[in-house]
C-alpha positions in Angstrom: 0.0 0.0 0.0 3.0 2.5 0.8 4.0 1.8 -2.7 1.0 3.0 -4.2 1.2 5.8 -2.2 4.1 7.4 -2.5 3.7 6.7 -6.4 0.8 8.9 -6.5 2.2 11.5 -4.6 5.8 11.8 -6.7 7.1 14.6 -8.4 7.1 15.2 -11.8 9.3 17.7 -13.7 7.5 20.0 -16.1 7.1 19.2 -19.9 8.8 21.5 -22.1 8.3 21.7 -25.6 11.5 19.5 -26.9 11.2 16.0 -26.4 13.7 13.5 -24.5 15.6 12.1 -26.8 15.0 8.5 -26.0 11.3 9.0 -26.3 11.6 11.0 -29.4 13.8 7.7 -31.0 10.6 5.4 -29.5 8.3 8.1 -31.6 10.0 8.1 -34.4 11.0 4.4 -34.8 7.4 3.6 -33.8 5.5 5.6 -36.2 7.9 4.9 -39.1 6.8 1.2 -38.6 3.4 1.8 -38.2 3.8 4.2 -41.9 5.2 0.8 -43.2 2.7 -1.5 -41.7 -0.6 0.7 -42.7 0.8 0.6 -46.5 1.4 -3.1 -46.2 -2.4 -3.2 -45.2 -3.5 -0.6 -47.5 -2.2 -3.2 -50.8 -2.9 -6.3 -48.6 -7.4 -5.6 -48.6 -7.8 -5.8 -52.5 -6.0 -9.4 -52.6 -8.2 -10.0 -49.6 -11.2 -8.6 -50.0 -10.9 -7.6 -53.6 -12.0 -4.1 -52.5 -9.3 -1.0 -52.0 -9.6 -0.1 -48.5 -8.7 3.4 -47.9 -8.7 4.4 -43.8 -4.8 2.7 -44.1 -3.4 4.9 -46.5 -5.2 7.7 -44.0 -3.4 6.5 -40.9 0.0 6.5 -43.5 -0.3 9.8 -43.9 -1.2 10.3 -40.3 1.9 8.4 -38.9 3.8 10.7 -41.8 2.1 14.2 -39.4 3.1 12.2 -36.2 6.5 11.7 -37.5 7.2 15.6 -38.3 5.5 16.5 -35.1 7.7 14.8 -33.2 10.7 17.0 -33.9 8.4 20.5 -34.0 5.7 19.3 -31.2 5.7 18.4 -27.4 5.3 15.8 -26.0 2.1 15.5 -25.2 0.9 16.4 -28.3 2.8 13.6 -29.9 1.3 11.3 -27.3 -2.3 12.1 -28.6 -1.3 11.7 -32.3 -0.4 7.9 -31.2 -3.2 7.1 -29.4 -5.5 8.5 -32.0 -4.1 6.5 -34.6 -3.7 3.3 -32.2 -7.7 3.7 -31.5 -9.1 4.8 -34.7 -7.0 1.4 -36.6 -8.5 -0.7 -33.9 -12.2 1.1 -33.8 -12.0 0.3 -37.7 -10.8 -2.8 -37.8 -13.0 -4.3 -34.7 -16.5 -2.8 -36.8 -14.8 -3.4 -40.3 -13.8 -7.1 -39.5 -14.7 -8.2 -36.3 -12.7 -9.1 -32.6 -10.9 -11.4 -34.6 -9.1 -9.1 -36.8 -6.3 -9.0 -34.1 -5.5 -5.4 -33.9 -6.6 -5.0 -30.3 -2.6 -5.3 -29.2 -1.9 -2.3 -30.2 -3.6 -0.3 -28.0 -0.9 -2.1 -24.9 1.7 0.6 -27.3 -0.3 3.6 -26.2 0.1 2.0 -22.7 3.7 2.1 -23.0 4.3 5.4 -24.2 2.3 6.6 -21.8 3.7 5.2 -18.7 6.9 6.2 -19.9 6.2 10.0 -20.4 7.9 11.3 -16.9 5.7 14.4 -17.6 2.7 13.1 -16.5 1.3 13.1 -13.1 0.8 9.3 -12.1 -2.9 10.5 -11.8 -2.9 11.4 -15.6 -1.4 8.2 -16.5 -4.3 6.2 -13.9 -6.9 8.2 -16.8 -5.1 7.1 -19.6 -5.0 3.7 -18.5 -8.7 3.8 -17.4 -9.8 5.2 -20.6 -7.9 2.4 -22.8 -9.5 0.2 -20.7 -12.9 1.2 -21.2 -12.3 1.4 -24.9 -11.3 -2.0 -25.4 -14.0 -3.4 -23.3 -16.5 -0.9 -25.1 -15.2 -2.4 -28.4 -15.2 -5.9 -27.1 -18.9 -5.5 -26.0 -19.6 -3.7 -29.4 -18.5 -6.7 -31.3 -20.4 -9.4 -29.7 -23.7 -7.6 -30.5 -22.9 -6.6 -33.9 -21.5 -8.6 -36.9 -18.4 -7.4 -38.9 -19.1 -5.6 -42.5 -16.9 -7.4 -44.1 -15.3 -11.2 -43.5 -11.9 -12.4 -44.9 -11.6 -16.8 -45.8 -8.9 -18.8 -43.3 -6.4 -17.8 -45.5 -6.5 -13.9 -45.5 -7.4 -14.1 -41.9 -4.2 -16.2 -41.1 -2.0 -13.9 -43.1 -3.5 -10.2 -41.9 -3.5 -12.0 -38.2 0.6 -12.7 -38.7 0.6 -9.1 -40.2 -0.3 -7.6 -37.0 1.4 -9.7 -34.4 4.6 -9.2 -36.4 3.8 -5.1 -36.4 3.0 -5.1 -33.3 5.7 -6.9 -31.4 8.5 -5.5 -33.7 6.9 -2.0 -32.4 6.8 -3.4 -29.0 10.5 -4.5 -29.0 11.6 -1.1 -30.2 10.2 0.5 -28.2 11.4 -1.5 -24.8 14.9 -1.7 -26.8 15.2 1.9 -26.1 13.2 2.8 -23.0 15.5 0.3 -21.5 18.7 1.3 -22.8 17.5 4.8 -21.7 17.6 3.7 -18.1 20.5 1.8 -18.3 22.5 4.7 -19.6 20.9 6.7 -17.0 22.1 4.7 -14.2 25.3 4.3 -15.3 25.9 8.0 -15.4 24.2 8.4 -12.3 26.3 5.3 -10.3 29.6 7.3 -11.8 28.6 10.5 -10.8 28.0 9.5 -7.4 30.8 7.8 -7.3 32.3 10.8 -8.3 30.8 13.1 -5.8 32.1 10.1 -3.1 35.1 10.6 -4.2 35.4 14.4 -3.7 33.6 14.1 -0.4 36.5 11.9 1.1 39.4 13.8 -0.9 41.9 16.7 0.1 41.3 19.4 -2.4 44.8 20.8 -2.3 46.6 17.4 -1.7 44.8 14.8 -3.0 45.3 12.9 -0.3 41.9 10.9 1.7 40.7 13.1 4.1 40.3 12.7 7.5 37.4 10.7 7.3 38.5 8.8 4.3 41.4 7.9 6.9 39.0 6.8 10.0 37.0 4.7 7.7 40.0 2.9 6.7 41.2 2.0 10.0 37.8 1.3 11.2 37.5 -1.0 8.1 40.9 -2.9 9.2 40.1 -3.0 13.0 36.5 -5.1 11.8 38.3 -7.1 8.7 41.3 -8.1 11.1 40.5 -8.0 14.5 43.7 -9.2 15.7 46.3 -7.6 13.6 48.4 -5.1 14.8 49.2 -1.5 13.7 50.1 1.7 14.8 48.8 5.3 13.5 50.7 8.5 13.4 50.2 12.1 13.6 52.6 15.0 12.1 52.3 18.2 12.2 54.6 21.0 10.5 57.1 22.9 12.7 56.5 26.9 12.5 54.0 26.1 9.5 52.9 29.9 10.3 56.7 31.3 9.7 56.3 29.7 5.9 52.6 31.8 5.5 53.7 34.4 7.0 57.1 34.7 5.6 56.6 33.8 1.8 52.6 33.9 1.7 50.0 31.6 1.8 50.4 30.5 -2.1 54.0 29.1 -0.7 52.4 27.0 2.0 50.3 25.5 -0.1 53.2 24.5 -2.3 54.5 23.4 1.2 52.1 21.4 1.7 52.1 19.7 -1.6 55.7 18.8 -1.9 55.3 17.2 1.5 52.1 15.2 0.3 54.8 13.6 -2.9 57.2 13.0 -0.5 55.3 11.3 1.7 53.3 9.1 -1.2 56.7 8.5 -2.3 58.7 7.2 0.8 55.4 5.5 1.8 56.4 2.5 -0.5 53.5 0.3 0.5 54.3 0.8 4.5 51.6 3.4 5.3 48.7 5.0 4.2 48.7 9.0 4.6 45.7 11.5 4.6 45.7 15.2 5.4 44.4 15.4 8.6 43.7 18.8 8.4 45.4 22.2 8.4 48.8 21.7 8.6 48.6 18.0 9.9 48.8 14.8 8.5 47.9 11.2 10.1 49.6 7.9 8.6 48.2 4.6 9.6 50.3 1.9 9.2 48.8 -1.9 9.4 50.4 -4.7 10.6 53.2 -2.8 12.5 53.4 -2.5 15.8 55.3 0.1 17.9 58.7 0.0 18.0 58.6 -1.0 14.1 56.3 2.3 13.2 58.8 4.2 15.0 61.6 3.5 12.4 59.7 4.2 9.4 58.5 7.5 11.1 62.4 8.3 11.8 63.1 7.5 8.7 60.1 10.1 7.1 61.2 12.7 9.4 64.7 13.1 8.5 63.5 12.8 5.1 61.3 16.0 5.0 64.4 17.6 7.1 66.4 16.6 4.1 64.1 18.0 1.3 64.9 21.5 0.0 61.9 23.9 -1.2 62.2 26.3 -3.7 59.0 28.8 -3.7 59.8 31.2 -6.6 63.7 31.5 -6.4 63.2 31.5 -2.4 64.6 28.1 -1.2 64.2 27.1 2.5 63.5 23.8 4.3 60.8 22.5 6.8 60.6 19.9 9.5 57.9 18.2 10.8 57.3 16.1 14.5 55.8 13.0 14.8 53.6 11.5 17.5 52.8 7.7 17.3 50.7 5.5 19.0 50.2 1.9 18.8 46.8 -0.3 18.8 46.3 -2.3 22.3 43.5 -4.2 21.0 40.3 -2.5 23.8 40.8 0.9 22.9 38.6 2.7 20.6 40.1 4.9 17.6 39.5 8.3 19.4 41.8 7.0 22.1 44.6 6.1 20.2 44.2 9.0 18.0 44.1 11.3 21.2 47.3 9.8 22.6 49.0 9.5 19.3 48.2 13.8 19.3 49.8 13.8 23.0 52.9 12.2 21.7 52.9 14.4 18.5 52.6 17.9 21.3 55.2 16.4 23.5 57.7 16.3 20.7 56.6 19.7 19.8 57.5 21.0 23.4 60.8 19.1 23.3 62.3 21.2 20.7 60.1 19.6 17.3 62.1 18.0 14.3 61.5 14.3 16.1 59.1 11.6 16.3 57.7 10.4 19.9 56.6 6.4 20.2 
């Protein structure tokens, strides 16, 4: 029941005058088949009936209208051009040749175009449906009390009887060929785009590098996946970050703060993971290490950056950066270790910075 409701109560967007272009394909494709399969009609009544019948050739020229309105019309105006030529073939057919002359299917077309049309409230679409109903069964009930004008032998009837059903479900495959490739496309580009948008949301702008919570989803992720491994995580921070703003302007910490990120993606080598923590800090987690052997590889990164020389636009200087690391004890939780790992990182700051504390 919640289904039905919040059907009826979606949002629509507002037709415009040009069509989509998936539906304008399913018009086109459509009502070029049906000018084909009203001419085949038109030429198949004489050997039939030996009589010309002349309501196909009609219908042609309609489809002709319906296909030039489709690139000059909107949509719903199109719409009602199908339906009109769907009913008025069947109406004719049902009183010319009876409820046997199998056109009835064709009406299920003016179904699917219309349930297709995102334009439409789904209480317009409940009308359509309701009116196509009544139709058929109006023509249904018509034909039982009244006899056809004319009547075809087996053999006319079997032919214009594969006629239809080979019109009609070539129509009907075209058509679901492209509504469905429609959606497909659609959700392809939507699943990349989010993707895309998931992306961003976990990415530093500047760096590149995961964010912070790209980073604490990572570790959460290998805390669940291997409960019993070990590994340590590692905060950093820039020593007198501010001297570099202040000193050679904001564009040159930036700059800072990329050369550090390649650095860092290049000495990490497959030992740690790195993320820009924010500002001017940056957290490494590094699984399947445990204290003592996090501590080298951070000694090793530190004297690294204090090696690096920066040149900012023919002013070259040097930075360091201290380290504080902290190592998984298997009860804590991640704000915890994070929060002592930051102790550690503020205790090397207030022993003179340039070091890493374990």
């Amino acid at each position: 029941m919640q289904f039905f409701l919040d059907y009826f109560h979606q949002q629509v967007p507002k037709a415009g005058k040009e069509i989509p272009p998936y539906y304008q394909r399913a018009l086109s494709c459509t009502e070029a088949l049906l000018i084909v399969y009203f001419l085949l009609s038109f030429f198949f009544f004489p050997l039939a009936n030996n009589r010309w019948e002349w309501m196909p050739l009609a219908l042609a020229a309609g489809a002709a209208g319906g296909l030039w309105a489709v690139k000059t019309q909107p949509i719903r105006i199109n719409l009602c051009i199908v339906a009109l030529l769907s009913a008025v073939w069947v109406g004719w057919n049902v009183q010319a040749f009876g409820w046997s002359s199998g056109t009835q299917h064709f009406l299920t077309l003016m179904l699917v175009f219309v349930f297709f049309n995102v334009y439409d409230r789904p209480l317009i679409k409940l009308c359509w449906f309701l009116g196509i109903l009544a139709f058929r069964v109006l023509l249904f009930s018509w034909a039982q009390r009244n006899p056809a004008l004319y009547s075809m032998n087996n053999s006319a009837n079997t032919i214009y009887q594969t006629l239809n059903t080979v019109a009609f479900f070539l129509m009907l495959a075209c058509m679901c060929v492209i509504f469905s490739t429609s959606i497909q496309d659609t959700e392809r580009q939507l699943r990349l785009r989010n993707q895309t948008l998931y992306k961003k949301a976990e990415t530093d702008p500047l760096t590149g590098l995961p964010n912070r919570r790209a980073m604490v989803e990572a570790i959460d992720h290998f805390r669940q996946a291997e409960p019993q491994e070990p590994f340590a995580i590692a905060i950093a921070d820039l020593d007198f970050f501010k001297h570099v703003n202040d000193t050679y302007g904001h564009n040159c910490g930036d700059y800072t703060l990329v050369k550090l990120t390649e650095l860092f993606v290049q000495h990490a080598n497959g030992r740690y993971q790195v993320c820009r923590w924010g500002g001017e800090e940056f957290c490494f987690f590094m699984p399947g290490q445990n204290l003592d052997e996090a501590g080298v590889v951070m000694n090793d990164l530190c004297f690294a950056v204090e090696q690096m020389r920066l040149n900012f636009e023919g002013q070259e200087f040097s930075i360091t950066i201290t380290i504080g690391v902290e190592e998984n004890d298997f009860s804590s939780p991640l704000d915890e270790l994070l929060a002592g790992a930051d102790k550690k990182l503020y205790l090397g700051k207030s022993q003179g910075r340039n070091r890493v504390v374990v």
